[in-house]
C-alpha positions in Angstrom: -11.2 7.4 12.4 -9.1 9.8 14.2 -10.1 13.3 14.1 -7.5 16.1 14.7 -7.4 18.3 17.7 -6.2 21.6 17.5 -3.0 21.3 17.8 -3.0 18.4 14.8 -5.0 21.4 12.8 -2.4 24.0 13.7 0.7 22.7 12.8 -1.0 21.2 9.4 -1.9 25.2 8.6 1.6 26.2 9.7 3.2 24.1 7.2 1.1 24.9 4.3 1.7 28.8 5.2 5.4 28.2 5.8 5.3 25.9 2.0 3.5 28.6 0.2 5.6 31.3 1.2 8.3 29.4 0.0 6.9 28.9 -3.4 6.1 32.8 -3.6 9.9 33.1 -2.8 11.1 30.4 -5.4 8.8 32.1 -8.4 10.4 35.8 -7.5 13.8 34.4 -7.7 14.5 34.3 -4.0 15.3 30.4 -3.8 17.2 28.4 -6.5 16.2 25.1 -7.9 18.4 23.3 -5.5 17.5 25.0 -2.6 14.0 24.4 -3.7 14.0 20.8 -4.4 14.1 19.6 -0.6 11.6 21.8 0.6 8.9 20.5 -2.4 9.8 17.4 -1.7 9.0 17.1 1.9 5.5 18.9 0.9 5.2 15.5 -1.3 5.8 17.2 -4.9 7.6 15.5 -7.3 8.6 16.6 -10.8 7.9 14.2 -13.0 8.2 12.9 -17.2 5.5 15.5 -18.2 4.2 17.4 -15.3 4.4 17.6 -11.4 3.2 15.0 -9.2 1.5 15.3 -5.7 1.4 12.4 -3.0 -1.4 13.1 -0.4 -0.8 11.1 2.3 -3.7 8.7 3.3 -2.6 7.7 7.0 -2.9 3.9 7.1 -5.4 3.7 4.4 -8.3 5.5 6.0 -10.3 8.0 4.4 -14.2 9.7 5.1 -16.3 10.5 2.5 -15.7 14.2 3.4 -11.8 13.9 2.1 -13.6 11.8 -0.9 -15.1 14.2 -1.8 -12.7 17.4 -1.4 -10.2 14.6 -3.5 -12.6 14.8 -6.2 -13.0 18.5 -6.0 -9.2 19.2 -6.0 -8.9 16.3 -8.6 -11.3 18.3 -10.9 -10.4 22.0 -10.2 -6.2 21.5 -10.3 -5.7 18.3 -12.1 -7.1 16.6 -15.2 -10.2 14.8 -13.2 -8.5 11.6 -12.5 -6.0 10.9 -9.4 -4.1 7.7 -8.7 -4.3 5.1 -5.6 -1.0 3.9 -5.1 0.7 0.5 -3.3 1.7 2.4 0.2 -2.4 3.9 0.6 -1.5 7.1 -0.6 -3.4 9.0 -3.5 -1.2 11.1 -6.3 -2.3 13.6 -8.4 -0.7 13.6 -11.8 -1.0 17.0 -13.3 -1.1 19.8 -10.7 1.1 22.8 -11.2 4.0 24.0 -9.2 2.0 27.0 -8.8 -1.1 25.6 -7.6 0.3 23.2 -5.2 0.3 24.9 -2.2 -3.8 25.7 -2.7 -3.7 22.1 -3.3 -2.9 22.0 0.2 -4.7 24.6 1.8 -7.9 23.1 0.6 -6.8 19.6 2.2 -6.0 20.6 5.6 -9.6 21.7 5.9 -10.5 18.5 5.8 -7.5 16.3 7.6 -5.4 15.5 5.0 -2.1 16.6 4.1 1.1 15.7 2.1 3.8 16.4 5.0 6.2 13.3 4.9 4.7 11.4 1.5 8.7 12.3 0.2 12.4 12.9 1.2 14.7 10.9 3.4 12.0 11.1 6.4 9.6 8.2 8.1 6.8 7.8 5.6 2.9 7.0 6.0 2.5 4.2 7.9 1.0 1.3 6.8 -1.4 -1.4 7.5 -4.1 -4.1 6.7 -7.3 -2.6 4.6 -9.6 -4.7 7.0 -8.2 -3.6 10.1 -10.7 -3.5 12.9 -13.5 -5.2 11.0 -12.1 -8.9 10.5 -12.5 -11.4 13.2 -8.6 -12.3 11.7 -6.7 -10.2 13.8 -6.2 -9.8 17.4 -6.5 -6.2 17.8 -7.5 -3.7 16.0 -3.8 -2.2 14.6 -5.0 1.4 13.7 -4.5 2.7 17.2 -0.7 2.2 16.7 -0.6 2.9 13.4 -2.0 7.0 14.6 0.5 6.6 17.2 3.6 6.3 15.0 1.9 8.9 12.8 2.0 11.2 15.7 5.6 9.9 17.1 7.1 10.6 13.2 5.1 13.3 12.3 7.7 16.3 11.9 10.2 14.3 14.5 13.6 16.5 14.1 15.6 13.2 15.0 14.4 11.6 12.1 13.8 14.4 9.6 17.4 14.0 7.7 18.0 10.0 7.6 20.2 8.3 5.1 17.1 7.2 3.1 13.7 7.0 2.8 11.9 5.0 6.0 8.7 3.0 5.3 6.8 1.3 8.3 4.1 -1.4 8.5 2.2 -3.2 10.9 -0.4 -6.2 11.2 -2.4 -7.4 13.6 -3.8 -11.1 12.2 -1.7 -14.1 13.3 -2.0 -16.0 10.0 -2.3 -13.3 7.3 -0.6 -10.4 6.1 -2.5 -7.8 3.6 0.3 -5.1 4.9 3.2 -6.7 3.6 5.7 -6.0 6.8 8.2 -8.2 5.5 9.1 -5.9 2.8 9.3 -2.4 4.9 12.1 -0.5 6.8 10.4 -1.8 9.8 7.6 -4.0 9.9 5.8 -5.0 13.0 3.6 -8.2 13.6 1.6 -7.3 16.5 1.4 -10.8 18.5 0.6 -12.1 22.5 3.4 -13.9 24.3 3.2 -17.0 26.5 1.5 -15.0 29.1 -0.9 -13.0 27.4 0.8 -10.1 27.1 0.2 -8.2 24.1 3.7 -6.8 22.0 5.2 -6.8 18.6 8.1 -9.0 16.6 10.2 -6.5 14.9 11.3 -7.1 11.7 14.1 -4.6 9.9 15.5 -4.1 6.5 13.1 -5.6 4.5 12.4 -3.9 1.0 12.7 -4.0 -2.9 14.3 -1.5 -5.4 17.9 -2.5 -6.5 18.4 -4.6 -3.7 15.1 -6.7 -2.5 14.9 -8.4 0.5 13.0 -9.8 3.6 13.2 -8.4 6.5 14.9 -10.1 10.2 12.9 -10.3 13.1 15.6 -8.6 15.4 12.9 -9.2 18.4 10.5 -11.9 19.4 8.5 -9.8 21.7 8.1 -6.3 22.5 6.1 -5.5 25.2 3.2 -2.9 23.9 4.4 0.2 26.1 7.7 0.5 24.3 6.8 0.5 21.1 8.2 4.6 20.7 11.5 3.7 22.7 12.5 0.8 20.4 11.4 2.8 17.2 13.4 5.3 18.6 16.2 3.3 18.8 16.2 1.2 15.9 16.3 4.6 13.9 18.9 6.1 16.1 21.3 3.0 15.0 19.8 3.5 11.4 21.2 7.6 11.4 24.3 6.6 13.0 25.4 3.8 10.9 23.4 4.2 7.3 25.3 5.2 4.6 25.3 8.3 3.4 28.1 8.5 0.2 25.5 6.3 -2.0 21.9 6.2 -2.2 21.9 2.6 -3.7 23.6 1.7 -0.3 21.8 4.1 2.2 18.4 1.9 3.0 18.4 0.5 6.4 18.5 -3.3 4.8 21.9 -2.7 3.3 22.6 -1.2 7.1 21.4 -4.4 8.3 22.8 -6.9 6.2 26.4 -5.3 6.5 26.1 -5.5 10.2 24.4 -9.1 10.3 20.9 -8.8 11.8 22.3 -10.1 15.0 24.7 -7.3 15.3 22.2 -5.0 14.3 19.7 -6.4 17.2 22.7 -6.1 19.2 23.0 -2.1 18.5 19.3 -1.5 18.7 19.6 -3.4 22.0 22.6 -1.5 23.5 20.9 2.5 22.4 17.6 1.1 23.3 18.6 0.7 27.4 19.5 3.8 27.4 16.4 5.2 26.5 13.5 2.4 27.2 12.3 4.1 30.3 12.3 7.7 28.7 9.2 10.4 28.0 8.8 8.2 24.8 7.2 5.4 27.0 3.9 4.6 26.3 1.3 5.1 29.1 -1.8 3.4 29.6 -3.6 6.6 29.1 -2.1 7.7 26.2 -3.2 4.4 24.3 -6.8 4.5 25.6 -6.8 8.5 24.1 -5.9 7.2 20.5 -8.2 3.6 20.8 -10.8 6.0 21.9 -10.5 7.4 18.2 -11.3 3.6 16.7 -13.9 2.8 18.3 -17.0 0.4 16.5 -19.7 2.2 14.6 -23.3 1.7 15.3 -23.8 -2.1 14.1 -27.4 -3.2 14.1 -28.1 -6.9 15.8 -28.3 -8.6 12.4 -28.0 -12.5 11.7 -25.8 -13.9 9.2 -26.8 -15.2 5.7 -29.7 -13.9 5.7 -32.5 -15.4 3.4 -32.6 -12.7 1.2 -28.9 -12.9 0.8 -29.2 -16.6 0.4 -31.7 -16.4 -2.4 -30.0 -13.4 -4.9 -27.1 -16.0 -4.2 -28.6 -19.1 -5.2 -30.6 -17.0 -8.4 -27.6 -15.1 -9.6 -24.1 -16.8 -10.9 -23.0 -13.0 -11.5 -23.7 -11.8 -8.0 -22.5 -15.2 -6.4 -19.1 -15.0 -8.5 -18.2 -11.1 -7.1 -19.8 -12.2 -3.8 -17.2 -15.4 -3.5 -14.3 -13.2 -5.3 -14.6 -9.5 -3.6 -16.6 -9.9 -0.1 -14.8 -11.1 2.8 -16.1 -12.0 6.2 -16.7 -9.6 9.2 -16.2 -9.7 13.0 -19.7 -8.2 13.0 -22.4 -11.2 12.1 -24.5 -9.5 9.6 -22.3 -7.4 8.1 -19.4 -8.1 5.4 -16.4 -6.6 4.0 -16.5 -5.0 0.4 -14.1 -4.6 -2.0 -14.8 -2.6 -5.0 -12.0 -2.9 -7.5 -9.9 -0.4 -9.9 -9.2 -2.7 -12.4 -11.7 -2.3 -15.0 -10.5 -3.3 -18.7 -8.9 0.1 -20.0 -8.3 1.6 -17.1 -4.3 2.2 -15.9 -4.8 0.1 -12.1 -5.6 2.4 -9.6 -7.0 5.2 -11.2 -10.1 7.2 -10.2 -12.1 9.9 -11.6 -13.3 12.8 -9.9 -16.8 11.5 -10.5 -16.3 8.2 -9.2 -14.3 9.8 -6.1 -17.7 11.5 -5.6 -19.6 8.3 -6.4 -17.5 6.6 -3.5 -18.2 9.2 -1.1 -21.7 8.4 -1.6 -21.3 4.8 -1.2 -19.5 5.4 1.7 -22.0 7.3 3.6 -24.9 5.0 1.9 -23.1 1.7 2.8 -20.4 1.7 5.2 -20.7 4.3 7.9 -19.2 7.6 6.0 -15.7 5.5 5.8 -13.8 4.0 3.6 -10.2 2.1 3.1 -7.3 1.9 0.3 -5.8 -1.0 -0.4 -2.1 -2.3 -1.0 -3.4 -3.6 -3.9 -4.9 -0.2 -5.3 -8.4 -0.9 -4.8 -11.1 0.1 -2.1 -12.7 -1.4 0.7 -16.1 -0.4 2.3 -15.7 -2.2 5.7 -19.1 -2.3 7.2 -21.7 -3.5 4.7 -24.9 -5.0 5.9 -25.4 -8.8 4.2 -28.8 -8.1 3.5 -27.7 -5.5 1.4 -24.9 -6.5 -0.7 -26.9 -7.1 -3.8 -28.6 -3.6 -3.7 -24.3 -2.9 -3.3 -23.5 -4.8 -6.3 -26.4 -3.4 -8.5 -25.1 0.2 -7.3 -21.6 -0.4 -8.0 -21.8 -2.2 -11.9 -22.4 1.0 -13.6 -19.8 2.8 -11.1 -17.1 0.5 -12.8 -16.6 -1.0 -9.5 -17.8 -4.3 -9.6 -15.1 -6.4 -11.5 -15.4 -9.7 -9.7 -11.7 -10.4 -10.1 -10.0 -9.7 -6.8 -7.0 -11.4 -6.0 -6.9 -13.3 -9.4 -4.2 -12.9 -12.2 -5.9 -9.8 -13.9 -6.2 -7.9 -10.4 -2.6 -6.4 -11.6 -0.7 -4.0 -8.9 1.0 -1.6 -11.4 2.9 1.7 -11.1 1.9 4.8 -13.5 5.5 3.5 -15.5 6.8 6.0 -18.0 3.4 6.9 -19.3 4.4 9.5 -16.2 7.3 8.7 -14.0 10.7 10.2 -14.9 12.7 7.6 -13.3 10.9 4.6 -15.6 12.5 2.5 -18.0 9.5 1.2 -19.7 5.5 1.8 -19.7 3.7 0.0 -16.9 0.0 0.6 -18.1 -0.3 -0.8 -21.5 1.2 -4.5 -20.4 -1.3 -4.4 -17.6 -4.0 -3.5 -20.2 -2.8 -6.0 -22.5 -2.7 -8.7 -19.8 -5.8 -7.7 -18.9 -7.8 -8.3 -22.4 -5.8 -11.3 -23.1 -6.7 -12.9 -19.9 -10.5 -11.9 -19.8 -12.3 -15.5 -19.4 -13.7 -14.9 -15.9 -14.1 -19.1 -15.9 -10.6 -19.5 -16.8 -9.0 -16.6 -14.6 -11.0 -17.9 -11.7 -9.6 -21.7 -12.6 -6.0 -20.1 -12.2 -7.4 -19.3 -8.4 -5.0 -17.1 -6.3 -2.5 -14.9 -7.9 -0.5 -12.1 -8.0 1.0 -10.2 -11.3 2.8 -6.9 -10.0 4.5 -4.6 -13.1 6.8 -2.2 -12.3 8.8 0.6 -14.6 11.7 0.5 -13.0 14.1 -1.2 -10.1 12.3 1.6 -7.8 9.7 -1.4 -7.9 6.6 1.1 -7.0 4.6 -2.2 -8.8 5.8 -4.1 -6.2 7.4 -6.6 -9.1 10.0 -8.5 -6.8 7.0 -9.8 -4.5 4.6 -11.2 -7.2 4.2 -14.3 -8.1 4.8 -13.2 -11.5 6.6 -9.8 -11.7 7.3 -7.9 -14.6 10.3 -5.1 -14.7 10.7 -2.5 -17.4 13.8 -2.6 -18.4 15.6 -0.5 -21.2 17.8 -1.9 -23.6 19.6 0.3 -26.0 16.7 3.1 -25.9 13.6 0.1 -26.6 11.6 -1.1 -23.7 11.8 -4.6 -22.5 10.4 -6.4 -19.9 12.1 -9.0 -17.1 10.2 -11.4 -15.6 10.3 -13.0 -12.1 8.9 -15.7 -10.6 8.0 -17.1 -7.1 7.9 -13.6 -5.4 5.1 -13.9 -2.5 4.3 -11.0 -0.4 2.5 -12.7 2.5 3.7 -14.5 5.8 5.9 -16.5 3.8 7.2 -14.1 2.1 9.5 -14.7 -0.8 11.6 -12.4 -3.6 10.9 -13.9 -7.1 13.8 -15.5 -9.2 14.4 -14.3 -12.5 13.3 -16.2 -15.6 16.1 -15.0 -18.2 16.4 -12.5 -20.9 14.1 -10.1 -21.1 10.7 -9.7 -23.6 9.5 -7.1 -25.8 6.4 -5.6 -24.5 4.4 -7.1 -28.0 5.3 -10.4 -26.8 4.3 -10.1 -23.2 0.6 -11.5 -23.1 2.2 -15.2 -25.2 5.3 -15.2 -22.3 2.5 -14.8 -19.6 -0.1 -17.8 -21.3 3.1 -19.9 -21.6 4.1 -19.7 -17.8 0.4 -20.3 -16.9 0.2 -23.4 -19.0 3.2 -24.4 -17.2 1.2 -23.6 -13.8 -1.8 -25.9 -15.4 0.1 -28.8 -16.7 1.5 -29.1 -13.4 -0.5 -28.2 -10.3 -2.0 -30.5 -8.1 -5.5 -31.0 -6.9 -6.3 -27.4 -5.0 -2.7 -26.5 -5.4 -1.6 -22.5 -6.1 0.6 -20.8 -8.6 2.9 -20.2 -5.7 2.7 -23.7 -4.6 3.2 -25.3 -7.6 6.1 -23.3 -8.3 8.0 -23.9 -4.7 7.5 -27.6 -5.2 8.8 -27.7 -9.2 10.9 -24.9 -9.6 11.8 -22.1 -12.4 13.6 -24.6 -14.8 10.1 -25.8 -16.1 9.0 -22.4 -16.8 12.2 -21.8 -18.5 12.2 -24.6 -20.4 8.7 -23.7 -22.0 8.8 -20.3 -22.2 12.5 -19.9 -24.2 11.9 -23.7 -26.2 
């Protein structure tokens, strides 16, 4: 992981001092709400249905079980004992008070973490695949550039003020894509070109909300030293150009698709020579001082399937179900990748007590090298698990409500907290993904279904990630009742996709029966080894519609 310097550690203080005497000034009357709002905002608080809301920022998912455990003591000492993983590999507290939020952060930035840039019309946290640098997938580790676009965006004046909010992702693995770079501001598919030479496509404007789409690659190939410069540029165009009269119309895709990706590339191209061979270059040195920060852990020489791996396999249809469902290879042989899951029946997707957050720390040191990973999907990843110890894992992690063998599969729901806590929701999120959860709880059935994605959202924000599921459900109000929309075909991957709607929306009672009725569709239809996804590119939504409205 990358560990601050002093100068990281200095300017994290200065901002909590600088936040709390601003709160102390906003209390006595000194500030008004308005003036307030911005400067609370870009500290990560939100105001929300019932109670503040505080996004910590987990740079690209990574987290120690030191900040694990300092989560769980601020989670237990400010909050209600429970704090929320969220789509982008942040973490939110629910419950904090206004009052208490700038202790909130003081505590953090003892330990490296912070909530500078997790809101307001700034570059967010950037994002990136939960197995970075432990799969055998990818061809380089992407971390390293993640930290350096953390450090590039962190408190840039430039980019401080744009038109919108600016979300960035990046991916290293040629044939996969756990970061979802398609749907981001800027998303960046680090690839080699016909001479070896190791760059990035650039993709722009892709997103959801009100207006989802995939983004254009607006370059083949970067080469790796100007990856600042062109970011640099591309967000130069973006200030210059973005809309600033309507929020609904200020995102860089509507920028782009007003412009034509090819006049866009043509902008980014034109500011970019101007400023390619500037201070913002990357030097060799400078990427061999933040690689140095991700370097391997001490792996033992260990042999793959080992017997006693092979035996608890063979012996055990409960361990060989999570094993096949939530462990996934490593570069390392001997060692695997780990998911624990959030998605235990009657718990809202994501969610985490402060015990467990303690419980993980310990895992983490026990397991995985004191480290551990957030997921897009809101569950956790401990990335360097001996084989000859993942049933002594599993054993651990059953009690710990960790150990639903269900990852990837329909009832591994991505869902936003909804208007059980959001201001800005139409509908509740939690109780269809709780009811969707106990309808659908045949393991033997879910696993029949194989791969596939159910995202719920609350609102058009899409936090749920609705417009990229293969099912997605919207809350949707209709004259003061909550209803639900639902989309289909939505695919978040390398072949991305943005799901068609069905028709007129459901109440939430009916939900579960709409859901069985598409699936039967999905059944009746698939070929031999064949996907939701598949099945529904190669049929289409008039099948679904005919059953599900008959």
């Amino acid at each position: 992981m990358y560990k601050y310097d002093d100068y990281d550690h200095q300017i994290i203080r200065d901002r909590v001092n600088q936040f709390q005497d601003q709160t102390n000034r906003y209390f006595a009357g000194e500030l008004s709400e308005e003036e307030y709002l911005p400067l609370r905002l870009q500290n990560g608080l939100y105001v929300q249905r019932l109670a503040p809301m505080l996004r910590i920022c987990i740079p690209y998912g990574m987290l120690s079980s030191t900040q694990l455990r300092r989560l769980a003591t601020v989670t237990r000492d400010y909050d209600k004992g429970y704090a929320h993983f969220t789509t982008r590999q942040n973490v939110q507290l629910n419950w904090p008070t206004i009052e208490d939020s700038p202790k909130i952060l003081a505590e953090l930035a003892e330990v490296e973490l912070h909530a500078v840039q997790t809101s307001g019309n700034c570059i967010r946290n950037t994002t990136t695949d939960q197995y970075a640098g432990v799969t055998a997938e990818e061809l380089v580790d992407p971390r390293p550039y993640c930290e350096i676009i953390r450090q590039w965006s962190t408190f840039h004046p430039e980019f401080a003020f744009l038109p919108r909010k600016f979300k960035i992702a990046v991916n290293a693995c040629p044939d996969s894509d756990r970061a979802a770079i398609h749907v981001h501001d800027i998303g960046l598919q680090i690839v080699t070109n016909s001479d070896g030479k190791l760059g990035y496509k650039v993709l722009v404007g892709g997103g959801l909300g009100r207006t989802p789409m995939i983004g254009s690659v607006i370059r083949e190939f970067l080469p790796e030293h100007d990856l600042l410069t062109y970011l640099d540029a591309i967000l130069r165009v973006y200030n210059r150009y973005g809309r600033r009269d309507n929020k609904y119309k200020a995102r860089i895709k509507i920028l782009v698709k007003a412009m034509t990706p090819e006049g866009f590339a043509e902008k980014v191209e034109a500011e970019w020579q101007h400023i390619k061979d500037g201070p913002s270059k990357l030097t060799d040195a400078e990427i061999t001082r933040i690689k140095s920060h991700f370097t391997d852990p001490a792996y033992k020489e260990l042999n793959d399937q080992p017997e006693e791996l092979s035996a608890k396999l063979a012996e055990n249809k409960f361990f060989s179900n999570w094993h096949k469902r939530n462990v996934a290879p490593h570069k390392k042989s001997g060692y695997a990748i780990v998911n624990l899951t959030l998605k235990t029946l009657g718990i809202p997707p994501g969610n985490v007590t402060d015990k467990q957050l303690e419980q993980l720390a310990q895992l983490a040191d026990e397991y995985s090298f004191g480290e551990l990973r957030v997921t897009h999907e809101q569950n956790v990843v401990l990335g360097d698990v001996e084989q000859n110890r993942l049933f002594e894992l599993w054993e651990a992690i059953k009690p710990l409500g960790f150990a639903t063998p269900n990852l990837g599969t329909l009832t591994d729901i991505i869902c936003c907290p909804g208007g059980d806590y959001c201001s800005l929701a139409n509908a509740k999120s939690i109780p269809v993904a709780e009811a969707l959860q106990s309808k659908f709880d045949d393991l033997d059935y879910v696993y029949d279904l194989g791969d596939l994605d159910l995202n719920i959202s609350g609102c058009m924000n899409a936090c749920g990630h609705h417009h990229v599921g293969n099912i997605g459900v919207l809350g949707v109000d209709k004259k003061g009742e909550e209803w639900y929309q639902i989309s289909l075909g939505g695919a978040s991957g390398q072949d991305a996709s943005i799901g068609q709607i069905l028709g007129p929306s459901f109440a939430r009672e009916q939900m579960p029966d709409v859901i069985e009725k598409i699936l039967q569709v999905y059944v009746d239809k698939r070929s031999d080894e064949e996907l939701f996804i598949d099945t529904f590119r190669r049929i289409g939504i008039t099948p679904f519609k005919e059953r599900v409205y008959a």
